[in-house]
C-alpha positions as CSV (number, residue, x, y, z in Angstrom):
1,X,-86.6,-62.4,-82.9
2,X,-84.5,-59.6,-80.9
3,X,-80.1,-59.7,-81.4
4,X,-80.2,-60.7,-77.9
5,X,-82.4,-63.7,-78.6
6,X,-80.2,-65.1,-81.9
7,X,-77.2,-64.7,-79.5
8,X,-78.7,-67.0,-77.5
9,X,-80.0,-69.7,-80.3
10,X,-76.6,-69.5,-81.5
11,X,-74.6,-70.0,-78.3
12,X,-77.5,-72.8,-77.0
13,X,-76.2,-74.4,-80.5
14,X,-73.0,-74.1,-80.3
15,X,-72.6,-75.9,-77.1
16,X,-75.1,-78.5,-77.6
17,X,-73.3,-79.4,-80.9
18,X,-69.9,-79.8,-79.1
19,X,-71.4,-81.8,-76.6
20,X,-72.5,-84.5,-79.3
21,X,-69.2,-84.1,-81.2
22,X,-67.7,-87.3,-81.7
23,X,-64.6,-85.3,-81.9
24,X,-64.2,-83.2,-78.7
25,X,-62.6,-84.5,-75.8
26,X,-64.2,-85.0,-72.7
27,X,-63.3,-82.5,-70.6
28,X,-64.1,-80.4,-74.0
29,X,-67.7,-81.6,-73.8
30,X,-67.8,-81.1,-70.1
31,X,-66.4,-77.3,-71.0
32,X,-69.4,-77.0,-73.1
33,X,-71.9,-78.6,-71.0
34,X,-71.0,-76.3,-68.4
35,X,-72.2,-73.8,-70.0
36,X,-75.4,-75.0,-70.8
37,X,-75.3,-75.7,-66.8
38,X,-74.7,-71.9,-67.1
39,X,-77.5,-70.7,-69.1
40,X,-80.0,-72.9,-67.7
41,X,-79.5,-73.8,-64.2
42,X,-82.4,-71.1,-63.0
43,X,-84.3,-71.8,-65.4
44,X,-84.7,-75.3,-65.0
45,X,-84.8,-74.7,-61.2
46,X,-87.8,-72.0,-61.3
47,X,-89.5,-74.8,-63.7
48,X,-88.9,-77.2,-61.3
49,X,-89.7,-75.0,-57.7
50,X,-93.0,-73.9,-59.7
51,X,-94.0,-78.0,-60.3
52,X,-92.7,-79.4,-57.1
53,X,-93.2,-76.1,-54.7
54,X,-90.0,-77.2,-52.7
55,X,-87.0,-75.5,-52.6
56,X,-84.7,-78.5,-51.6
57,X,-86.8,-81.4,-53.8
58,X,-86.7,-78.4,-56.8
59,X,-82.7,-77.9,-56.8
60,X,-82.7,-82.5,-56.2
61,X,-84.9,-82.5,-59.9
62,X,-83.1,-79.9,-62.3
63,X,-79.8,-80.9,-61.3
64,X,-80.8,-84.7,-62.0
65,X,-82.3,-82.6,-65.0
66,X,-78.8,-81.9,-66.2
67,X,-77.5,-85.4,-65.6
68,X,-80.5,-86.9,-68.0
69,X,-79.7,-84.6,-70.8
70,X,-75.9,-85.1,-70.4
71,X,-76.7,-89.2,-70.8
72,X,-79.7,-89.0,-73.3
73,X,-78.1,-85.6,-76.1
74,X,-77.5,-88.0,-78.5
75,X,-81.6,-88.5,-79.0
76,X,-81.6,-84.6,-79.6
77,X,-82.2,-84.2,-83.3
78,X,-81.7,-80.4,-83.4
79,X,-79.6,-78.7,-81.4
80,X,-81.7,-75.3,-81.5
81,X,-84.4,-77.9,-80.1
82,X,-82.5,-78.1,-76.3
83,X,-84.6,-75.8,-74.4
84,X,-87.6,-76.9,-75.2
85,X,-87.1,-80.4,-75.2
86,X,-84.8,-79.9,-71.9
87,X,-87.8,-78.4,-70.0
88,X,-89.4,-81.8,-70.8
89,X,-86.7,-83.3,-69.3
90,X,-87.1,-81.3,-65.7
91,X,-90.8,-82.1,-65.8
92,X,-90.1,-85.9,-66.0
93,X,-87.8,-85.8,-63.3
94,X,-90.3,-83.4,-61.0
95,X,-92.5,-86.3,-62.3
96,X,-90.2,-88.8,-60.5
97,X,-89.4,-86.9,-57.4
98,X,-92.9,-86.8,-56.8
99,X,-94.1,-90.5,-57.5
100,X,-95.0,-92.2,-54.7
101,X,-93.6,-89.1,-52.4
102,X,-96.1,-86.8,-50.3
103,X,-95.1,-83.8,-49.9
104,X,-95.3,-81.1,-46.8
105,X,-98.8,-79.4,-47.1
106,X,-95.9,-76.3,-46.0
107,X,-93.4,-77.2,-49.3
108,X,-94.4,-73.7,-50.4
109,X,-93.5,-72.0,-47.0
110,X,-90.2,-74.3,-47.1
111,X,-86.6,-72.5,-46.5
112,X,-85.2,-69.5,-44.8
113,X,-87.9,-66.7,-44.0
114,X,-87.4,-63.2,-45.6
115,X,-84.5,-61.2,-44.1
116,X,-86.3,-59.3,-41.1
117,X,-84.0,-55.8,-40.9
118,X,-84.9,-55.4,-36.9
119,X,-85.2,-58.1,-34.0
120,X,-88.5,-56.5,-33.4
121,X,-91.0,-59.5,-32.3
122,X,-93.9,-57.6,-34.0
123,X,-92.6,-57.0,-37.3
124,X,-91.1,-60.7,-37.4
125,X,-94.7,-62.1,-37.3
126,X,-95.8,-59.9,-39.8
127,X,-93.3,-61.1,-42.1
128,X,-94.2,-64.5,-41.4
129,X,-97.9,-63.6,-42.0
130,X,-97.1,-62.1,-45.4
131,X,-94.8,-65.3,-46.3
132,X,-97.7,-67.7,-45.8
133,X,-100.4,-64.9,-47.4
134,X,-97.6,-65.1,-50.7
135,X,-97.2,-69.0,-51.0
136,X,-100.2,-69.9,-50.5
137,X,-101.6,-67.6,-53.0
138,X,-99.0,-68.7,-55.6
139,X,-99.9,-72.1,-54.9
140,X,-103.3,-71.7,-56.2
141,X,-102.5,-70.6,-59.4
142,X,-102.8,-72.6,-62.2
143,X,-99.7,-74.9,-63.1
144,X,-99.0,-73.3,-66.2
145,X,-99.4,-69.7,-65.0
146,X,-97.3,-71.1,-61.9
147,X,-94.3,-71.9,-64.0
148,X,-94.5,-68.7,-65.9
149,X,-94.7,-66.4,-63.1
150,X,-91.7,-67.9,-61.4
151,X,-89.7,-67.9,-65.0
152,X,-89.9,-64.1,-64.9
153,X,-89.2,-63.4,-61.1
154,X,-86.5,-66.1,-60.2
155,X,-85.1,-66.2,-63.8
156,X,-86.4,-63.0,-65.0
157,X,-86.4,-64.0,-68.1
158,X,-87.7,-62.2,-71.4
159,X,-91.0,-63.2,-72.7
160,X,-89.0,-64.5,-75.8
161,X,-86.2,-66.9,-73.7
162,X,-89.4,-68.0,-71.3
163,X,-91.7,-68.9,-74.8
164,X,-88.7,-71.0,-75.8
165,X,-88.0,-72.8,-73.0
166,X,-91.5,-73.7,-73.0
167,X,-92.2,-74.1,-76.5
168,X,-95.4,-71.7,-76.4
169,X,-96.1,-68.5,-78.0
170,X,-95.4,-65.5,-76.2
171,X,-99.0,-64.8,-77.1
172,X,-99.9,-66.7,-74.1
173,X,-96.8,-66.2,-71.6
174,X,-98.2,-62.8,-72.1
175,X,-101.7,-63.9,-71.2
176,X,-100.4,-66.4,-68.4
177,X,-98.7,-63.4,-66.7
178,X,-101.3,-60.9,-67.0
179,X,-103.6,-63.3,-65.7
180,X,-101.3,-64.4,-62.4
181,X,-101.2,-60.9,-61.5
182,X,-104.6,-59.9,-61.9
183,X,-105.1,-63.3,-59.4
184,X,-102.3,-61.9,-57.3
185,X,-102.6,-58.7,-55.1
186,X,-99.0,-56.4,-55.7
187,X,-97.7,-57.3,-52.2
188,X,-97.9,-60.8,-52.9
189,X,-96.3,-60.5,-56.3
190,X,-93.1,-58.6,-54.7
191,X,-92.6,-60.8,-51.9
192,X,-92.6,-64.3,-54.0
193,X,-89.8,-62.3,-56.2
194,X,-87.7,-61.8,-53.0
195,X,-88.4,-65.0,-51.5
196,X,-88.0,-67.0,-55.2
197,X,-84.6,-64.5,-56.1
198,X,-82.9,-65.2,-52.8
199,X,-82.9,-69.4,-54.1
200,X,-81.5,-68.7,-57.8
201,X,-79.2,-71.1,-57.9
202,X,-76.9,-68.8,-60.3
203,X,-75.8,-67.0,-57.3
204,X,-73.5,-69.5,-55.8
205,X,-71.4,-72.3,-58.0
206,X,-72.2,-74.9,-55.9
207,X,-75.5,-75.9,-58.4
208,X,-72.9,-76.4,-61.0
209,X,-70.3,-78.1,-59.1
210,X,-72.6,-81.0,-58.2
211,X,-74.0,-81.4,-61.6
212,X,-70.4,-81.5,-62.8
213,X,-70.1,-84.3,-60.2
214,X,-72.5,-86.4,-61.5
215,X,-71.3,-86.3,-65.1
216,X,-68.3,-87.7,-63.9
217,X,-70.2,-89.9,-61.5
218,X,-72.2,-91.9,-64.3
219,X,-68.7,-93.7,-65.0
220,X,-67.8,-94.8,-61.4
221,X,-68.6,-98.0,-60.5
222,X,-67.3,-101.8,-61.2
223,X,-67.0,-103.5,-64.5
224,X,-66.5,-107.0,-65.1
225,X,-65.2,-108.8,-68.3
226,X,-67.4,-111.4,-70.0
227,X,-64.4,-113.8,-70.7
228,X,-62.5,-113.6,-67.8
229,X,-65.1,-113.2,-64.6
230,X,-62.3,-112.6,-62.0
231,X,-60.9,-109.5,-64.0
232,X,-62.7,-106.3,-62.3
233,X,-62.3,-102.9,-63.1
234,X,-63.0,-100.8,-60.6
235,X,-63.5,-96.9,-62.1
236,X,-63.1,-93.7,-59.4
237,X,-63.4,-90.3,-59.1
238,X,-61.0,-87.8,-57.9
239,X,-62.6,-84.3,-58.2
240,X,-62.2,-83.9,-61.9
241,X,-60.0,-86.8,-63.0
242,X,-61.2,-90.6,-63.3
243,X,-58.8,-93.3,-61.8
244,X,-59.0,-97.0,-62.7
245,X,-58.0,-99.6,-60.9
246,X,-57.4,-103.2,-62.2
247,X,-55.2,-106.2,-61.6
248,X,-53.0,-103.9,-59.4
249,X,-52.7,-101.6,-61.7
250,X,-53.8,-97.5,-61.1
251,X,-54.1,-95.4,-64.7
252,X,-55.5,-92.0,-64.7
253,X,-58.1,-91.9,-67.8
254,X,-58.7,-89.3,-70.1
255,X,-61.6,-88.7,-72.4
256,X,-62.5,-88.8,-76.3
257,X,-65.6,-89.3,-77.1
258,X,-67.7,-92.0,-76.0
259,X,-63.9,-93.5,-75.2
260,X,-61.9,-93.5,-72.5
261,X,-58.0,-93.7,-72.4
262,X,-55.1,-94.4,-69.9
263,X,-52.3,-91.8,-70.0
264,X,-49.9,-94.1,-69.3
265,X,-50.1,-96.7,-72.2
266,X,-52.6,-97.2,-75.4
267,X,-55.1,-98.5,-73.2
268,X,-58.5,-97.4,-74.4
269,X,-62.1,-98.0,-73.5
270,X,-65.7,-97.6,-75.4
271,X,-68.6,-96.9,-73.4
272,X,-71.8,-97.9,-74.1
273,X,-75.8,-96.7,-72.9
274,X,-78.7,-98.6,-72.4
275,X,-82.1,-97.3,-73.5
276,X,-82.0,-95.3,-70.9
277,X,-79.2,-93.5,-71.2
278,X,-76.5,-95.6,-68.6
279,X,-73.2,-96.4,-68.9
280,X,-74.2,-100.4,-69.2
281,X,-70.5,-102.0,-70.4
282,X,-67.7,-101.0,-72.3
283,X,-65.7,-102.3,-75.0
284,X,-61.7,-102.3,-73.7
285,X,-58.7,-102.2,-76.5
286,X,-55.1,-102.4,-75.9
287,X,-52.7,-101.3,-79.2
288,X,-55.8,-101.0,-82.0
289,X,-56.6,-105.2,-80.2
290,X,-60.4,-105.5,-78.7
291,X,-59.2,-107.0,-75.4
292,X,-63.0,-108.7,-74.2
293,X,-66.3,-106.9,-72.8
294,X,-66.7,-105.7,-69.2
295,X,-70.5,-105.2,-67.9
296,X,-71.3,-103.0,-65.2
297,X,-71.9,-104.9,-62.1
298,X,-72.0,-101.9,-59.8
């Protein structure tokens, strides 16, 4: 393993480990998460575009992605594990975005068309020509190959990061490659790595910014207490602070842990998951006292 590939174990595990610290703060595991966002956002999204061949339904999956692993890193066992068992995560999710769906027979030929560099009538239809000639020929390549090839022109990726990620021996990326461009004439190769590039979400921090919103997101709703029915707490977002609101009273919460606490008083609040991975009650305490139970409702 390369110096540029232990940098990246040991970064991968550094964040992943203060993510699951019981320790950090929440904006401290956010801080860490984003940077696993970071380091994998095109990866997970050229996984995804490769399984789903839609742009829009691709970036929808490995940002849900994100959100999944955020709820469910307390089942990771190792934290040098993540991108392998992370790439599992985006295939379940393309798993669910598909269910049930049916997709364009054009998903592939989905978004903007390459850049034309002249209004010439002509030249635009031969661009279109070549844009269905390259995705429909990368849609007949083998799933695995698929995912490879558009690992090392969206992500471009070394053959080490991409055998991580999916937990294969770079043995056979190496053969999945060779074998997608032998299948693939040079033309088409070049123009999916323009059209695939021109999508990686890395470019803009908008992929980012939504995935942040959703970690935020998964504690926003209404709780009510076991004990006393007509006590609500109603949880809200405002960009990257949480608000609750409760018995006419407004606290801004801050973040230890699985806890939450108000700013204004000891006020303090221990979330709990379901199986699968959901915020399904929490625990509230006021001065060290367990105060009652309050269950999501909504």
């Amino acid at each position: 393993m390369g110096r540029e590939a232990i940098d990246i174990v040991n970064d991968t595990r550094t964040l992943v480990t203060k993510v699951a610290s019981a320790d950090a703060t929440l904006r401290e595991k956010h801080e860490a998460f984003d940077g696993l966002v970071a380091a994998f956002q095109d990866r997970a999204y050229a996984c995804a575009y490769a399984v789903i061949g839609d742009f829009h339904l691709a970036e929808d999956a490995s940002q849900q992605a994100f959100i999944t692993a955020w709820q469910k890193m307390h089942q990771l066992r190792e934290p040098e594990a993540f991108p392998g068992w992370f790439r599992k995560i985006v295939l379940t999710e393309c798993g669910r975005m598909t269910r049930g769906r049916r997709l364009r027979t054009t998903s592939l030929e989905d978004g903007e068309a390459i850049a034309s560099i002249t209004n010439d009538p002509q030249r635009k239809l031969e661009q279109d020509e070549l844009r269905k000639t390259v995705f429909a020929a990368i849609e007949t390549l083998p799933v695995n190959e698929r995912i490879a090839v558009t690992l090392f022109y969206l992500d471009e990726q070394t053959h080490a990061d991409i055998s991580a990620f999916l937990d294969v021996p770079m043995t056979t990326i190496a053969k999945r490659l060779y074998s997608a461009r032998e299948r693939l004439k040079g033309k088409v190769m070049s123009g999916f790595k323009k059209k695939v590039s021109s999508r990686r979400p890395s470019r803009s921090a908008s992929f980012a910014e939504k995935v942040r919103a959703g970690l935020y997101d998964e504690y926003v709703g209404r709780y009510k207490f076991d004990l006393r029915p007509d006590l609500i707490i109603t949880i809200i977002r405002d960009g990257d602070s949480l608000i609750s609101e409760a018995a006419g009273q407004r606290n801004v919460l801050l973040g230890r842990g699985k806890d939450l606490t108000t700013t204004e008083f000891d006020g303090r609040g221990k979330f709990f998951r379901n199986r699968r991975g959901r915020i399904s009650h929490v625990v509230y305490y006021e001065f060290g006292r367990e105060m009652g139970l309050a269950r999501k409702i909504a």
